[in-house]
C-alpha positions in Angstrom: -100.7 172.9 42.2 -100.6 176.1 43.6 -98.6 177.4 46.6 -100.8 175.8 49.3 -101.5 172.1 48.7 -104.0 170.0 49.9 -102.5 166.7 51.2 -104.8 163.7 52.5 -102.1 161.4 54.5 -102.8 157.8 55.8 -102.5 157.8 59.6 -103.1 154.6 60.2 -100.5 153.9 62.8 -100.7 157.6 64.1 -101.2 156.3 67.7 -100.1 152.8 68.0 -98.1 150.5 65.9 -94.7 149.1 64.8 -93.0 151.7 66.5 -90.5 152.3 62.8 -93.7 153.0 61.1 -95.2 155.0 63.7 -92.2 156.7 64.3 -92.0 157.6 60.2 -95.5 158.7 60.0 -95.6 161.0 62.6 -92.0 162.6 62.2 -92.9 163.7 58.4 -96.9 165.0 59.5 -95.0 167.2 61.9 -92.0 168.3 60.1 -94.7 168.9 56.7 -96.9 171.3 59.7 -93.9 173.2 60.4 -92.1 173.6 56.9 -95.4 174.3 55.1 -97.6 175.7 57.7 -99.9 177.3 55.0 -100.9 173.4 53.5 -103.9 171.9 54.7 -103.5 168.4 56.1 -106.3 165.6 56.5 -105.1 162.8 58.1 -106.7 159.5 58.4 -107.1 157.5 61.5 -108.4 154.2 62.8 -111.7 155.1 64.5 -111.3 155.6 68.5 -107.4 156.5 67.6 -106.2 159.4 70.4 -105.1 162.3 67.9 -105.3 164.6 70.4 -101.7 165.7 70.0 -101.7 165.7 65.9 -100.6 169.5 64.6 -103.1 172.2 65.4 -105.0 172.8 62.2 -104.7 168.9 60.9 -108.8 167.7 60.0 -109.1 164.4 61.6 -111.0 161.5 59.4 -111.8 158.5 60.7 -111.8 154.5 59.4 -112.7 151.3 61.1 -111.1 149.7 57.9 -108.5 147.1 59.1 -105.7 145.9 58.1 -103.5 149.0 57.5 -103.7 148.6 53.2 -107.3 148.9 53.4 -107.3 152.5 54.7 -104.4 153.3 52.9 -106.3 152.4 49.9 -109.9 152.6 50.6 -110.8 155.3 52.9 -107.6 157.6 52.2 -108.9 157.5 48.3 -112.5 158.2 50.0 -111.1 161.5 51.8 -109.2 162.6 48.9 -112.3 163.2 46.8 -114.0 164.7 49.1 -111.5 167.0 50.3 -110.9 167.4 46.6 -107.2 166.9 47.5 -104.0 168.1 45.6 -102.2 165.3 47.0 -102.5 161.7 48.6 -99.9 160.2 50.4 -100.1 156.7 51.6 -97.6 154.3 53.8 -96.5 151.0 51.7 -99.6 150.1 49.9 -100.2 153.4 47.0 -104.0 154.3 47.0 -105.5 155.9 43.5 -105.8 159.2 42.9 -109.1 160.5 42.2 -110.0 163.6 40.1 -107.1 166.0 39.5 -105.0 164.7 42.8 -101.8 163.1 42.5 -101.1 159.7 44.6 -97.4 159.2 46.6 -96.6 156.3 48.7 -93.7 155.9 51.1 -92.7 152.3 50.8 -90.2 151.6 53.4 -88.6 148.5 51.8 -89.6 145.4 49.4 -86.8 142.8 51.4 -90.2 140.0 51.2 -89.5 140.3 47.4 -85.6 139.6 47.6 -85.6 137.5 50.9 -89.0 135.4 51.5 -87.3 133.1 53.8 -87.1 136.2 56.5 -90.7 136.7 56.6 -93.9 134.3 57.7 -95.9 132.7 55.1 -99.0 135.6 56.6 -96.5 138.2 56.2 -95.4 137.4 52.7 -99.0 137.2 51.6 -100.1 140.7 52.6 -96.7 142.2 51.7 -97.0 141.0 48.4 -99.4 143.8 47.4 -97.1 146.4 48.0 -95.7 145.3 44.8 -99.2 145.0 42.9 -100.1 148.4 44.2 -97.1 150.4 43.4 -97.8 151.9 39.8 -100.8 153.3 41.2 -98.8 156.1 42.7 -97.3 159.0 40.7 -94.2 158.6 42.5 -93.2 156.3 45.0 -90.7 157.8 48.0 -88.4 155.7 49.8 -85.6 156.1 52.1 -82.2 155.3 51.0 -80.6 154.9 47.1 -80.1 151.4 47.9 -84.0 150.7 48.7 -84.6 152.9 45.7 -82.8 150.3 43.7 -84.1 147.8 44.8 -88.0 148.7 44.7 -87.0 149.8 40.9 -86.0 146.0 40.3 -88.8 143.9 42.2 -92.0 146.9 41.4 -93.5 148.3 37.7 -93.4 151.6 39.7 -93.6 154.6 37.1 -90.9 156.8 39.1 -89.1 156.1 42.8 -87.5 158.8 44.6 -84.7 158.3 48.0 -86.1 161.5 50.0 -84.2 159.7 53.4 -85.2 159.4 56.8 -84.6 162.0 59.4 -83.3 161.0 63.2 -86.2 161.4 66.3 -86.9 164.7 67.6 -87.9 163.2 71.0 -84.8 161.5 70.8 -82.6 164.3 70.2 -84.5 166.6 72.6 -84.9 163.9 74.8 -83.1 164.2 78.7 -80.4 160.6 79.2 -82.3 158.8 81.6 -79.3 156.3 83.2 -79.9 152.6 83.8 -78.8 152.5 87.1 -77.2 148.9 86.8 -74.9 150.5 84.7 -72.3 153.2 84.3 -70.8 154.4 81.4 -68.4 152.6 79.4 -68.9 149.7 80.9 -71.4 147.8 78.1 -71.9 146.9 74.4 -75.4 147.9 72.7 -77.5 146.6 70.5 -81.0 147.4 69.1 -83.2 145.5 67.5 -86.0 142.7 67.4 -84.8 138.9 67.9 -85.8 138.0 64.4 -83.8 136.0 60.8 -83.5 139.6 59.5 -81.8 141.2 62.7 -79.6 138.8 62.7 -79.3 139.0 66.7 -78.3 135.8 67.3 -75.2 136.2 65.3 -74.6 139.8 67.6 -75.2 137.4 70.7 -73.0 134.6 69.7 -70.2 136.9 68.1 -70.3 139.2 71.7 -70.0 136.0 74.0 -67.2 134.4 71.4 -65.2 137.7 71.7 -64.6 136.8 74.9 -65.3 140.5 76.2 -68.6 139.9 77.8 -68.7 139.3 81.4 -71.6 140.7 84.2 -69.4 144.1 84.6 -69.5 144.5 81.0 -72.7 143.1 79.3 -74.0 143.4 76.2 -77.2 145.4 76.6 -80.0 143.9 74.0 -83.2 146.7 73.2 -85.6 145.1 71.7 -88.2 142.0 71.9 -88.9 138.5 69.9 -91.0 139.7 66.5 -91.5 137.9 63.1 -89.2 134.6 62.6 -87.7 134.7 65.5 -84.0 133.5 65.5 -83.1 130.4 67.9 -80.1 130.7 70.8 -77.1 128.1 71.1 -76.1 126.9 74.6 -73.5 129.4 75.1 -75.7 132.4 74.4 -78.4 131.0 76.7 -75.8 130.8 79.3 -74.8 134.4 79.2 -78.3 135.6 79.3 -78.2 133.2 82.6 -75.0 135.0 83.9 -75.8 137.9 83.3 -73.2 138.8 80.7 -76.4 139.6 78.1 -79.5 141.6 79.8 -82.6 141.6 77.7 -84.3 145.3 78.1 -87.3 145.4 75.6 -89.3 148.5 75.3 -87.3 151.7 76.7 -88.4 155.4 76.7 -86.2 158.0 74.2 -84.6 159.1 77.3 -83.6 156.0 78.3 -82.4 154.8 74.9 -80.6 158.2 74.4 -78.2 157.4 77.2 -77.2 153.8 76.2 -76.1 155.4 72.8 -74.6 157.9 74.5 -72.7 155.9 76.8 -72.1 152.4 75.3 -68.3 151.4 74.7 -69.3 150.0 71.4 -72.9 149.8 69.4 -73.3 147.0 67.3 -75.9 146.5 63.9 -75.5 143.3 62.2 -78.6 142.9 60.2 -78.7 140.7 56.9 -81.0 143.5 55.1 -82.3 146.9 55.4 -84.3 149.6 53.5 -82.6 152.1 55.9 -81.7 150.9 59.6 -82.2 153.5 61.6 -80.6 152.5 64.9 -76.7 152.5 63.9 -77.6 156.2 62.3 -78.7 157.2 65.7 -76.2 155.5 67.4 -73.2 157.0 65.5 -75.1 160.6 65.8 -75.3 160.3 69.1 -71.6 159.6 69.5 -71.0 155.9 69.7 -68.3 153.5 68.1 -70.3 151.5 65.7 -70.0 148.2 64.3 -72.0 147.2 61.2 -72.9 144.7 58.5 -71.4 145.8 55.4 -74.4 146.2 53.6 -74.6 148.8 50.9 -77.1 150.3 52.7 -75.2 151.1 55.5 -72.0 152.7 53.7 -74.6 154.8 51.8 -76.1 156.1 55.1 -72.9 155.6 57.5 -69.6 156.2 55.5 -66.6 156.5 57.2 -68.7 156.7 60.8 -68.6 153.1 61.4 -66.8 149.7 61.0 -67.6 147.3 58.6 -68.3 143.6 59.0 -69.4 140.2 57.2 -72.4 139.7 58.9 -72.6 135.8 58.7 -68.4 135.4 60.0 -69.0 134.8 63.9 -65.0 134.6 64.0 -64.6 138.3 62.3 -67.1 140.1 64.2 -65.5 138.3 67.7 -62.8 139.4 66.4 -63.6 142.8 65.4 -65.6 143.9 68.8 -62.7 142.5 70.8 -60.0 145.0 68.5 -63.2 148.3 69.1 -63.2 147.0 72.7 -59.4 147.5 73.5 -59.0 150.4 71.8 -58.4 152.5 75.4 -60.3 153.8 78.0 -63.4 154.8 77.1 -64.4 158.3 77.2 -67.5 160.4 77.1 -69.0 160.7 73.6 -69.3 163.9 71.8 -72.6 164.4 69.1 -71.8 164.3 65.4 -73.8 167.0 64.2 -73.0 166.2 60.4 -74.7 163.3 60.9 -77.8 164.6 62.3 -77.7 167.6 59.9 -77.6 164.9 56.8 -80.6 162.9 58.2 -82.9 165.9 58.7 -86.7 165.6 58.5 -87.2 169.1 57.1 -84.7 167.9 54.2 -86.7 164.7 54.0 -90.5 166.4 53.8 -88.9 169.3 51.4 -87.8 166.7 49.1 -91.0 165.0 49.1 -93.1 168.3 48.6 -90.4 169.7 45.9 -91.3 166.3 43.6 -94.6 165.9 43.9 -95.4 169.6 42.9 -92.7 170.5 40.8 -94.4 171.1 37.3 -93.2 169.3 35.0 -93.5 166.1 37.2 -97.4 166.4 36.9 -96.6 167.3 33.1 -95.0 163.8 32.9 -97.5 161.6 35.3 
């Protein structure tokens, strides 16, 4: 490949979606636009998608295929060949390459393949051909060494590369919007969906347990059922009643931006992970954070949070109690060596760097 490259991306998700995988697809089109501003991008959409704010310069193609792996694999493949593309780069199910192009594929995780019992019967069944599809791709990307691993171990995949993730630009540019039942210091945080895999119910029941929770000092859930979704004991329900857990759902950057900000402690206790986001924002952005100790999260954490068995109730009731009496809380600085290490210009560099490095295409 020469100096400009020719890369045909699947934008499936481009303008609505699981918000992780919109989120991922549309940080890495925009960091690519501005690191390589010379490289021609065609990005695929689902026909009547609004891509009116995609990089000036992208082509838009449009699909009505449906679901997501049969654009990634289908139509993508059909725009490459036309466009007579250097490079194809697809989101968890790899798409061929055609002519001399060379196929990528960002697959966030493979957890179906290690843990089934965390996923519908539906889910596991389209999931599955992430695996099958895998050694189509040249090289598939994924986020952390731990997922690399892992993929490496459940996929035939001829070579995997961690690239990372990179933290939001909205949310980093993004204004704190305060909840005005609040004020600062006075909550816990966490984010995620009530499913197995989140493990929220353990957060919920660990919180109340600790004995910390009351209506002046809630524990402040973002995030809505999804997937299996995890079932609440009696005393959990009764905090939700009493106001000593409040439920938010969806919230805007600016809004989420000033609960990590301004939380007295976050908490992350998920069972699995190809990356988890959330506690990297959290601890970015300033806040105490208490985690699962999953190798995941030491990779991408280290000595910026505390570490906890996930599946002890007594040690993490323990453990927020101990973060929560640790003095009076006061206003959180950024930790810019955090958000420096989880760049997306570093990620999309990385990504470029391996895909056209010579003697890569020598070896695929």
């Amino acid at each position: 490949m020469g100096e400009t490259v020719k890369v045909v991306l699947d934008a499936y998700w481009w303008a609505d979606g699981p918000p992780s995988l919109r989120h991922v697809l549309r940080e890495m089109v925009f960091a690519w636009s501005t690191e390589f501003p010379d490289d021609e991008l065609v990005l695929v959409a689902r026909r009547g998608a609004d891509t009116t704010d995609a990089p000036v310069g992208a082509v838009i193609e449009r699909s009505a295929l449906w679901p997501q792996a049969l654009l990634a694999t289908v139509a993508v493949a059909r725009a490459t060949s036309r466009h007579r593309a250097d490079l194809v780069l697809t989101h968890n199910f790899a798409a061929r390459a055609t002519g001399s192009s060379r196929s990528a594929i960002y697959l966030h995780d493979v957890l179906f393949a290690t843990h089934p019992e965390w996923f519908t019967p539906v889910e596991r069944a389209y999931f599955s051909r992430m695996v099958s599809f895998a050694p189509r791709a040249d090289v598939v990307f994924t986020s952390s060494e731990t997922e690399a691993s892992r993929i490496r171990e459940r996929t035939a995949a001829r070579r995997v590369v961690a690239i990372g993730l990179g933290l939001s630009r909205e949310l980093l540019a993004a204004s704190s919007d305060p909840d005005p039942r609040l004020t600062p210091g006075s909550f816990v945080l966490t984010v995620g969906r009530l499913n197995v895999r989140k493990n929220l119910g353990t957060v919920l029941r660990a919180a109340v347990a600790s004995g910390e929770l009351s209506a002046e000092r809630p524990l402040v859930v973002v995030g809505a059922p999804d997937g299996r979704a995890a079932s609440l004991d009696n005393d959990t329900a009764s905090a939700i009643a009493d106001g000593r857990v409040l439920f938010t759902g969806f919230v805007s950057e600016e809004r989420l931006r000033w609960y990590y900000e301004s939380t007295a402690l976050f908490i992350c206790l998920s069972l699995g992970e190809g990356f988890g986001m959330p506690p990297v924002e959290a601890a970015a952005l300033g806040a105490d954070v208490l985690v699962s100790d999953l190798p995941v999260f030491r990779e991408t954490l280290g000595a910026h949070a505390r570490y906890v068995d996930p599946t002890d109730v007594s040690a993490i009731a323990v453990a927020v109690a101990s973060m929560l009496k640790n003095g009076e809380w006061m206003p959180r600085r950024p930790r810019p060596a955090i958000a420096a290490r989880h760049d997306w210009a570093l990620t999309v560099r990385a990504l470029r760097d391996e895909i056209t490095s010579p003697s890569r295409a020598v070896d695929a």
